[in-house]
C-alpha positions, 0 to 999 in steps of 0.5 A, a space after each residue: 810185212 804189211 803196210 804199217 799203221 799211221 799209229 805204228 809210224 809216229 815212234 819211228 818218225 819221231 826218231 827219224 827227227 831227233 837229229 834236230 834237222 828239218 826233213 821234208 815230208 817226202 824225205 821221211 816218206 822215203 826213209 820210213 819206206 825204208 825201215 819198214 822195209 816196204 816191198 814195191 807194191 806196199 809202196 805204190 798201193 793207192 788208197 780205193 779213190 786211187 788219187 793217193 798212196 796208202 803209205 804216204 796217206 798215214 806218213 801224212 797222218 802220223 804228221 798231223 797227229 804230231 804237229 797237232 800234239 806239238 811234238 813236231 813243228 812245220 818249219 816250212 812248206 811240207 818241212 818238219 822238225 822236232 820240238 823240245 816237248 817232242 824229245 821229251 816225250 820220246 825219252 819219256 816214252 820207250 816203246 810204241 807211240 799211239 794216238 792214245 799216247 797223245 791222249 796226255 797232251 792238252 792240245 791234242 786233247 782240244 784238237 780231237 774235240 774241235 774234230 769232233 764238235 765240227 763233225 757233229 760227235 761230242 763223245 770222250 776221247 776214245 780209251 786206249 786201244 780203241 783208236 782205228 788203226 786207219 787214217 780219217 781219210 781211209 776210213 772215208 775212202 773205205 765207206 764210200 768204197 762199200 756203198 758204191 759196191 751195195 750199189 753196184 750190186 743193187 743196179 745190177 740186179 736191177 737191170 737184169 730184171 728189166 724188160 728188153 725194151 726198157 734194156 734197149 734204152 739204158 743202152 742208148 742212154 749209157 751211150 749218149 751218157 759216155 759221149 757216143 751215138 750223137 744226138 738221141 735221134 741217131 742213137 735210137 735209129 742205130 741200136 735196136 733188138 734183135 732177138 735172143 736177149 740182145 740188142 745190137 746195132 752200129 753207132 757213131 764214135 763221135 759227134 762228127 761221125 767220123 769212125 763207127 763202133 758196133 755195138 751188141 749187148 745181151 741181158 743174159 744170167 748166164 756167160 757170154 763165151 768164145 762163140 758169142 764174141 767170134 760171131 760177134 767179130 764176124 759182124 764187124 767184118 761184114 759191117 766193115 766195123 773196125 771197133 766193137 763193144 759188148 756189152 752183157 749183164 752177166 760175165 764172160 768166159 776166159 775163151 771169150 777174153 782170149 780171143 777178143 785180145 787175139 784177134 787184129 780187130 779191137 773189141 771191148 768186153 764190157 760184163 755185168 759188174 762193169 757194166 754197173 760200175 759205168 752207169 754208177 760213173 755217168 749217172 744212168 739209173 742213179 741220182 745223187 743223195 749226197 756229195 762229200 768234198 774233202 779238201 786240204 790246205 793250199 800251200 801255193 796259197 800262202 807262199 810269198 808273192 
């Protein structure tokens, strides 16, 4: 089955909880798990910033929208447990719980206002079955996940337009940016073109320049195949390069993927989309208009010294 909603998860845990017992909140992410009978990969699927799991994000949301309806108390450090109005709300409520179920409770009612006053809506409570099935924090993820790909695709067309002297510079400058080449200086003296839409050259890995990577790139629309990354390979050799790393605005050919992880020596195939993606991480050709934060409350804060 896929993963459930936060929505879908509130009935179930509440269940869970009438046994009058605390539960850990890891506890019931576990037991839910469980029930829904969560296949591996439903269960380690991470949420687009990679830093939480999807399951565990709603199972800590539907916590949230419980607490805040005063259906379940905190009774400890990531520790729940039922309260009287929250069985009494179950018996009153035989089937699905949702947050439009909630939408009864005068303190829930006051906290999905002070959401909204803080975030700067003051529209009603939404309708029943207007509520997103997604938690706050995935719909967040999921915008941030669709702007960085507009980007992404905008960057890139970008610099397949750019002229060869202009693509030898963001080269030296993704370089220098991802902590390669040395100084400036040694950077522009060690890559340089060399015809046929590509740039190559040999650069130092680190600062100390104690190892070497050789490094070609080609602003091509069209694949990169097997015989590009052979002859590349063959570079290596005569320059006595152990590490190489291509670069191409365009896409490599499976040929060219499985020979580069064949071979003894180690390249790096690094494609368009790629190529993108790292200059969006190291902030070549991109500035910054915004910056969100998102942050939760500290619990080792407020543990007793």
């Amino acid at each position: 089955m896929a993963i459930p909603t936060y929505q879908a998860i509130m009935r179930p845990m509440l269940d869970v909880c009438l046994d009058g017992e605390p539960h850990r909140l890891q506890d019931l992410i576990a037991r839910l798990s469980h029930d829904f009978d969560l296949t591996d990969d439903e269960r380690t699927a991470l949420l687009p910033s990679g830093f939480q799991g999807v399951f565990t994000n709603r199972v800590a949301w539907a916590s949230t929208y419980l607490r805040k309806a005063e259906l379940l108390e905190r009774v400890g450090r990531g520790t729940y447990r039922i309260t009287d109005r929250g069985r009494t709300f179950v018996a009153a409520h035989a089937g699905p719980i949702s947050a439009a179920d909630l939408a009864s409770i005068p303190e829930f009612v006051q906290f999905r206002s002070r959401s909204r006053t803080a975030s700067g809506h003051d529209e009603p409570l939404l309708p029943p079955g207007a509520e997103s099935s997604e938690t706050p924090q995935e719909l967040i993820e999921r915008a941030a996940a669709t702007l960085r790909a507009d980007l992404a695709s905008e960057l890139l067309e970008r610099v397949r337009g750019i002229s060869p002297e202009f693509f030898e510079r963001l080269v030296i400058d993704l370089l220098l940016a991802m902590g390669y080449g040395g100084s400036r200086a040694d950077a522009g003296r060690a890559v340089g073109r060399s015809g046929d839409g590509g740039i190559d050259g040999i650069i130092n890995e680190d600062r100390l320049g104690l190892d070497a990577v050789y490094v070609q790139a080609k602003r091509w629309d069209h694949p990169v195949g097997r015989p590009e990354v052979q002859m590349f390979a063959g570079s290596l050799e005569g320059n006595r390069a152990t590490k190489g790393v291509f670069l191409t605005t365009s896409t490599f050919t499976e040929g060219a993927r499985t020979y580069a992880g064949s071979i003894g020596k180690r390249i790096v195939l690094i494609d368009g989309d790629r190529l993108a993606d790292l200059m969006i991480d190291h902030g070549v050709g991109v500035v910054t208009v915004a910056r969100h934060e998102l942050r939760k409350i500290d619990d080792s804060y407020f543990e007793p010294g």
